[in-house]
Each structure stands twice: as C-alpha cells, then as structure tokens.
C-alpha positions in Angstrom: -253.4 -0.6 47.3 -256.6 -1.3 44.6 -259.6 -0.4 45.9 -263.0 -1.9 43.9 -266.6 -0.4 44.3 -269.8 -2.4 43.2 -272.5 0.5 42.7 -275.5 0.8 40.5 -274.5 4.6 40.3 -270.8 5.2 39.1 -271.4 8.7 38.1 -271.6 9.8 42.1 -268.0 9.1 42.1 -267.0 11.4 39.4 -266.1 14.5 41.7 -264.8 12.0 44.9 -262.2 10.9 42.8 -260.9 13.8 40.8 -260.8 16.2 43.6 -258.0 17.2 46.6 -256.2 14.1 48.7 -258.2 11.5 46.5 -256.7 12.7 43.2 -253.4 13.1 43.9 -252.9 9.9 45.8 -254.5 8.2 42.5 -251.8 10.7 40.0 -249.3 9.4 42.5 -250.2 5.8 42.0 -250.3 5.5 46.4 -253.8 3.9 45.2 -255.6 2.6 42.3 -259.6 3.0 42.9 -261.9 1.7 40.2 -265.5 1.7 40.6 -268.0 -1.0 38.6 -271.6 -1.1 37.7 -273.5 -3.7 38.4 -275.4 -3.6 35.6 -272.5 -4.5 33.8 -272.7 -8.1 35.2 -276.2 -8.8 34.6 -277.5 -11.4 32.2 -280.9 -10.1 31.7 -281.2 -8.2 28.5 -282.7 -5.5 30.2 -279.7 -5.1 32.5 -282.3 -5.5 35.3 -280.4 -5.7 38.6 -283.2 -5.8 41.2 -286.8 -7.2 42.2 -289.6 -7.8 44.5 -288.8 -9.8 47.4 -290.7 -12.8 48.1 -293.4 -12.7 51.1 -294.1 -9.3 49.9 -293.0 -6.1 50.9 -292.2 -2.5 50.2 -289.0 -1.8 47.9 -287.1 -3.7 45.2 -284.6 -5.5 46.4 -280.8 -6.1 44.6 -280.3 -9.5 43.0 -277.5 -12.0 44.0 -276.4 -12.9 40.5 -274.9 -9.7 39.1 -273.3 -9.2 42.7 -271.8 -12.1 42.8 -270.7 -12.2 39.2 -269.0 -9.1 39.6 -267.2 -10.2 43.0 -266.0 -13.3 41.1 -264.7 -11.8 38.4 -262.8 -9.2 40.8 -261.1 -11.1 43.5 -258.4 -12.3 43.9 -256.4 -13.7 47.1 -255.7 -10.8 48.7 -258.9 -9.2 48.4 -261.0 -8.2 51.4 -264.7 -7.9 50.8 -266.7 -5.6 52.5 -270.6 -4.8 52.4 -272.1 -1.1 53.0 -274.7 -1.7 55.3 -276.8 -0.5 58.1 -276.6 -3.6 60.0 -272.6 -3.7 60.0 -270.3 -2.9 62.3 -270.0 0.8 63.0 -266.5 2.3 61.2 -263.8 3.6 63.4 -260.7 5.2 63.2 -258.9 1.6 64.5 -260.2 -0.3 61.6 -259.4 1.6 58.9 -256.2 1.8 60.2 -256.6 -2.3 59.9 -257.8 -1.6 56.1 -255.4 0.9 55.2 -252.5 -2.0 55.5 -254.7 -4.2 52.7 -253.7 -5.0 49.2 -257.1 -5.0 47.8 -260.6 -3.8 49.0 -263.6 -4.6 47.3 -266.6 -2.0 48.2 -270.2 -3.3 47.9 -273.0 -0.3 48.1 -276.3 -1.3 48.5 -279.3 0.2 47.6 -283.1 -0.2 47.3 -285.0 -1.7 49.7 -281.5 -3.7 50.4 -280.0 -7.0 49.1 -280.9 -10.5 48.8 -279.3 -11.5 52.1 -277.3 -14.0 50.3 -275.0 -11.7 49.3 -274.0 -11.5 52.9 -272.1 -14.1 52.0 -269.6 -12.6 49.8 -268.9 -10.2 52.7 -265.5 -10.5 54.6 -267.1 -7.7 56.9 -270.0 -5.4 56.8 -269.8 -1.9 57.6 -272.0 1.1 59.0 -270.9 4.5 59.1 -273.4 5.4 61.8 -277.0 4.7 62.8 -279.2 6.2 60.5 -280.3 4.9 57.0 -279.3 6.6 53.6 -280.4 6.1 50.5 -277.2 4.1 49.6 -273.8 3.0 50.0 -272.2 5.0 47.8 -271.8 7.9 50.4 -270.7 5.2 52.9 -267.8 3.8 50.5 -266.6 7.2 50.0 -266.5 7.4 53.4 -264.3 4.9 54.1 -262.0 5.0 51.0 -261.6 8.2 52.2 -260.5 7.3 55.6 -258.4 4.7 54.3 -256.6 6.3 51.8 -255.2 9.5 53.9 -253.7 6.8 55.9 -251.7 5.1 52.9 -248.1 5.7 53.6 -246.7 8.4 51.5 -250.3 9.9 50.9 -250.4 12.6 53.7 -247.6 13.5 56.2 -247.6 10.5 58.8 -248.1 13.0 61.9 -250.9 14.8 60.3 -252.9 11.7 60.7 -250.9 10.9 64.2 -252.2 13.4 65.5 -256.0 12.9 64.8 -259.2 12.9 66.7 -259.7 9.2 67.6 -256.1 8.4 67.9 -255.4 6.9 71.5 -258.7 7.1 72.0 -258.8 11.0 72.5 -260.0 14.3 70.6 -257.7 16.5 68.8 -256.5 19.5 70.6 -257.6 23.1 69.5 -255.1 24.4 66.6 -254.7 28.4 65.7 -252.8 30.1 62.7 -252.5 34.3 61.5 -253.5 36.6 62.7 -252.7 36.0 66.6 -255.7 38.6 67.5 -258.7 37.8 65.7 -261.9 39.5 66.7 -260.3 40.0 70.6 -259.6 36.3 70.6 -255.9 35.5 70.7 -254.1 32.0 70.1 -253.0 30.6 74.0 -249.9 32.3 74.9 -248.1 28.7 75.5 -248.5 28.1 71.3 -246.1 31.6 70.7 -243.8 30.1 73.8 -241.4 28.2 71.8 -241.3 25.5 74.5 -242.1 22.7 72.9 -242.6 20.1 76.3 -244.8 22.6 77.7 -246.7 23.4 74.0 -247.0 19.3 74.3 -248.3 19.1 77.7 -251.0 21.9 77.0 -252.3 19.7 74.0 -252.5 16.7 75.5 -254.4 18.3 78.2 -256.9 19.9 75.8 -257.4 17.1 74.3 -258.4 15.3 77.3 -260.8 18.0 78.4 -262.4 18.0 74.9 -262.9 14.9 74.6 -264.2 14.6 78.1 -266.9 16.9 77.5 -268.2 16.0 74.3 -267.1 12.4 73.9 -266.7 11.1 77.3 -267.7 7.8 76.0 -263.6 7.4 74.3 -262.9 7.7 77.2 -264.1 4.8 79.1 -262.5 2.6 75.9 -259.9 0.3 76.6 
C-alpha cells in the first residue's frame, strides 16, 4: 500500500513515522507513506497557499489551485482520495478495514479557517475522527493511517487486531499479565484454568458486559 498526505505542515510527521508499528511496517516495505507540502504546488512566488474568503469572514481559507495541482500530479487509478474534515463521515473500525485493502490513499489535511469547498470535489470520501474541531487534519490523518496500517497483512499478528474493541460490534475483554497478585487484585481464576472453551466463554461475556455499560450504543448496531 502507498499512502499520500497533502499538509501545509510536514514536519508534524517527523516522530509519527519514525516511531514503533509505523516504522517498521515502512523498514519492512508493508507500506510506503510519503507526506507533501502544499506549498510545493503553488504558483505564486510567495508560495502563498491560502486567502480571505469572499462575503467576508473570520479566517484564511486554503486555495483550490495548489490542492488540486498536487492531487493531479499524485493520482493515479487506484487512488482513493479522502478529505480530513469535520463535516465527514465519522471513522470506524469497519471502514478502515474497507481502506486497509486499497492500493493507494491520498490524505488531504485541512487547515485555517477550512477549504475553498471546491476542493470537495477531489474527495472520494471525507472523514471526521469525532465531533469536535482541531486545529487541523494532520492529527486526523495520523489517525487513520494509523488505523489502517496495523491492519496491513503481515504488519501486526492478524489476531491481535481480531480481537479488537469494535470488532463484531463489541468491546475488548479485560486482559491481565505478571504478577498474578497485584496490590490484592488477582487475574480471574478461569485465565490460570488452562481451559481454553471456558477461558473463551468468559471473554466473550466480558466483553458483552463492557460494552453494554459503557457503549451500549454498539450494541443496538446491526
């Protein structure tokens, strides 16, 4: 997989993509994740990338022409475009699932005030990690490649992410390591049984009950 991200602040990446899963997925060549500044793709001699939005208003606001220079210069036919945003569609678990199978994702981060809203566009699918606003998408593409990446065959072991909250629609189940007393709390007797169907039973029912009392909403999910 290639993975492409638009930002007016490459330098945020620096410790994302040199650090743990990310950087040995990239040594291993699971993934190759380049990241662009759009100021590269300007035309004004100023490398000027944003300005003040017509009708007025608060905020600068991200230009179409070095946006869509750099998409056009990056894409190809397997690309899938997709644009950090507030507005999007909130990221789940499922989706990047849906992602991780792509040959090529392009990343847009906004920032500013926000982007011409021509540059929707471009946009195969936009994307919110949440409701709340940030000062960016950077942290939002992270996010995601993130997601996506750990789910790259070969980068993690496949039941490590099998096994994860948000998978069948249900929270992971409580997990315990050394020492088997800690404090006068001990790790559940059926986890030292050596029974494996009844070790399986009791995680499936934790993770029911977990997720039914603090994310009851997965569970009314189809």
């Amino acid at each position: 997989m290639k993975i492409d991200i638009l930002t007016l602040f490459p330098e945020m990446f620096d410790g994302f993509l040199n650090t743990s899963i990310i950087k040995r997925a990239i040594e291993e060549k699971k993934v190759e994740i380049n990241v662009h500044n759009f100021r590269d793709y300007s035309l004004d001699p100023h490398k000027r990338v944003d300005d003040y939005q017509f009708g007025g208003g608060a905020g600068m606001v991200l230009m179409p022409e070095p946006i869509f220079r750099a998409v056009d210069d990056l894409k190809t036919s397997d690309s899938k475009i997709l644009l950090m945003t507030p507005q999007g569609k909130k990221f789940e678990q499922s989706y990047a699932y849906e992602l991780s199978c792509e040959k090529h994702i392009i990343i847009i981060c906004g920032h500013y005030e926000g982007f011409d809203e021509r540059i929707r566009t471009l946009a195969d699918a936009e994307i919110s990690i949440g409701d709340y606003i940030l000062t960016g998408g950077e942290l939002p593409s992270m996010v995601i490649t993130d997601t996506i990446v750990r789910l790259i065959d070969g980068v993690i072991d496949q039941e490590s992410h099998l096994n994860d909250s948000f998978n069948n629609n249900l929270l992971d189940y409580p997990v315990y390591t050394k020492p088997q007393n800690f404090r006068g709390m001990e790790v559940p007797e059926v986890l030292l049984s050596g029974h494996h169907e009844n070790i399986r039973k009791w995680r499936l029912e934790q993770s029911e009950k977990r997720t039914l009392e603090r994310r009851p909403d997965l569970l009314k999910k189809d």
